[in-house]
C-alpha positions as CSV (number, residue, x, y, z in Angstrom):
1,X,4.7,26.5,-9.1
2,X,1.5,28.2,-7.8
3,X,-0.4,25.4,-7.5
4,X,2.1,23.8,-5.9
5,X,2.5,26.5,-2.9
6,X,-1.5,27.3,-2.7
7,X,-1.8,23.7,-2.0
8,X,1.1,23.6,0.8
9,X,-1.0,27.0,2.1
10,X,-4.2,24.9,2.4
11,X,-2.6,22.0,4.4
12,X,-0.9,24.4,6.6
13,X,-4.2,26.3,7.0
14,X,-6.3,23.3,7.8
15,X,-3.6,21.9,10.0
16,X,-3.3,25.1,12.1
17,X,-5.1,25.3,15.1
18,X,-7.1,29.0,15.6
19,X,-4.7,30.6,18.3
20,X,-1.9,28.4,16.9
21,X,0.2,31.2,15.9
22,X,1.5,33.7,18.0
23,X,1.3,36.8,16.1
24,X,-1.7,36.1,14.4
25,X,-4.3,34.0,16.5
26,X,-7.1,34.3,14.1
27,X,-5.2,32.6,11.7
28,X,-6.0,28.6,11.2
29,X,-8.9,26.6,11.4
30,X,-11.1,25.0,14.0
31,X,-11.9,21.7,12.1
32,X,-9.4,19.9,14.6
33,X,-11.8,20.6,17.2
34,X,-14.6,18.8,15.5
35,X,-13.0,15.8,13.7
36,X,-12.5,12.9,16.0
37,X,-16.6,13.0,17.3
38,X,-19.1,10.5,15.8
39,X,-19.9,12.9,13.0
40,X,-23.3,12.3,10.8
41,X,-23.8,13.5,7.5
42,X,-24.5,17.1,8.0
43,X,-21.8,17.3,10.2
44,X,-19.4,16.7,7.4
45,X,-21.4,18.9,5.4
46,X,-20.7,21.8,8.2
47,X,-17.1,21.0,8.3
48,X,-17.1,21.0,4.3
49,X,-18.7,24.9,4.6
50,X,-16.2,25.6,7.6
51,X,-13.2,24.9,5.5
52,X,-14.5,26.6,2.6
53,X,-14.6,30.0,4.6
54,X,-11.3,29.3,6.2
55,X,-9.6,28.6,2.7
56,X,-11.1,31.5,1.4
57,X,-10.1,33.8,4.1
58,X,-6.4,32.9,4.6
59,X,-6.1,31.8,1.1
60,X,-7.0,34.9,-1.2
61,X,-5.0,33.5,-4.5
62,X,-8.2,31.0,-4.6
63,X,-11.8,31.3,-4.9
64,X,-13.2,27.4,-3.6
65,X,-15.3,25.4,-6.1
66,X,-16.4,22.5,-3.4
67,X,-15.0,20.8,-0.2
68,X,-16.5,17.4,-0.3
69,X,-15.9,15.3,2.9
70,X,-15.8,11.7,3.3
71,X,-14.6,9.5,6.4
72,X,-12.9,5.7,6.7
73,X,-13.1,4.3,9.9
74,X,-11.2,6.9,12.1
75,X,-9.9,8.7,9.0
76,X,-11.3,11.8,7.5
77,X,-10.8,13.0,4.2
78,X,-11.5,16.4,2.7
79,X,-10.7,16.3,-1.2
80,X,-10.8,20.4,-2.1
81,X,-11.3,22.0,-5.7
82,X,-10.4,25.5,-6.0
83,X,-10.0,28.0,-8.9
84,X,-6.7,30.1,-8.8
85,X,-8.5,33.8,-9.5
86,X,-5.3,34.8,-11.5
87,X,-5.1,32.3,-14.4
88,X,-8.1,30.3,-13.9
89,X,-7.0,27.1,-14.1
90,X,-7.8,24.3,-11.3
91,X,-6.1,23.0,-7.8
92,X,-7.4,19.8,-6.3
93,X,-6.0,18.8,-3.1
94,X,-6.9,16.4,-0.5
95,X,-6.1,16.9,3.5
96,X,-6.9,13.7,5.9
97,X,-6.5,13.6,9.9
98,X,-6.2,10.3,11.3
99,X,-6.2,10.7,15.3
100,X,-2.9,10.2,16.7
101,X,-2.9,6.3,18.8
């Protein structure tokens, strides 16, 4: 289903490192680079507005409703509520990263 494959395209997004990809190295996100500090509130927050603007530029099926960004011990956890522009009806994902041991 769509919902189905714009959620696989988010998690392969967020888990795609900027430079990743050989024949496209703007493609991905930069959130990698950030997750595994000490983070404070508004550092979530930034990350939450970073992957907004990442989904919505590799993603164009979706416009982003809200990112909202929790963390568990060394876990963080980004739940993600988009609209799909063609039908309007609603995708909710979530994408952690957990720092390998």
């Amino acid at each position: 289903t769509d919902e189905q494959l714009i959620k696989e395209s988010i998690h392969v997004i967020l888990n795609t490192r900027k430079g990743e990809m050989v024949m496209n190295r703007e493609f991905g996100s930069e959130i990698q680079n950030y997750l595994f500090e000490q983070l404070r509130p508004s550092d979530l927050n930034l990350l939450s507005l970073k992957i907004k603007e990442d989904i919505e530029t590799w993603e164009p099926r979706v416009s982003v409703i809200s990112v909202t960004a929790s963390a568990y011990e060394e876990t963080r956890y980004f739940e993600i509520l988009a609209e799909i522009k063609s039908t309007k009806s609603v995708v909710q994902t979530t994408v952690s990263f957990t720092p390998s041991k």
